[in-house]
C-alpha positions as a printed Julia matrix, in Angstrom:
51×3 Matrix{Float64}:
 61.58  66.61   2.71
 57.82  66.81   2.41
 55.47  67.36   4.89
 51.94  68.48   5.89
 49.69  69.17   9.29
 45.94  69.4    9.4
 43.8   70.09  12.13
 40.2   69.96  12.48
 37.19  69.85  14.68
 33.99  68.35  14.35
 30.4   68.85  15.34
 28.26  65.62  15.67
 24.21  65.26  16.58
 25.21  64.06  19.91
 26.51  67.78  20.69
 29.96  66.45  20.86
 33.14  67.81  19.77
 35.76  65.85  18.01
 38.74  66.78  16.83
 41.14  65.43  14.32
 44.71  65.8   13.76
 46.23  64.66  10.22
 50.06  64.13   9.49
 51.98  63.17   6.32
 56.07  62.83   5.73
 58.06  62.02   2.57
 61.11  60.98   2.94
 63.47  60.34  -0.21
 64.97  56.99  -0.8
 66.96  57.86  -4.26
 69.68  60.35  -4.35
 67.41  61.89  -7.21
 63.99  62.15  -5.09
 62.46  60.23  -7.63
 61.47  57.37  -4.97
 60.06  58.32  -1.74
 58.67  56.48   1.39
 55.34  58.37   2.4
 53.66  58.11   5.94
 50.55  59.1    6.78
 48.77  59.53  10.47
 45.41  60.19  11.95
 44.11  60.85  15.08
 40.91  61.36  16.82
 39.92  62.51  20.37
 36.83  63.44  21.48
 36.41  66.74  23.91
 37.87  64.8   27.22
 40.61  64.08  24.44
 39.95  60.22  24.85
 41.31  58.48  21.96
């Protein structure tokens, strides 16, 4: 299994934080990992973490 996490934050010119949370999974379909099934997420709240 493959996977990855990435979290961020952001600055706009509103002076408003955002931040940002990334997520991928692979999960192997063939015996041989040769075929996968990849998902991928994102999410975005702002600094009241409203979506």
């Amino acid at each position: 299994f493959a996977s990855s996490l990435g979290i961020g934050v952001r600055h706009d010119r509103k002076e408003k934080l955002m931040y940002d949370i990334q997520a991928k999974k692979a999960f192997p379909i063939s015996p041989s990992a040769s075929l996968t099934l990849d998902t991928k997420g994102k999410w975005t709240f702002d600094k009241d973490f409203i979506e």
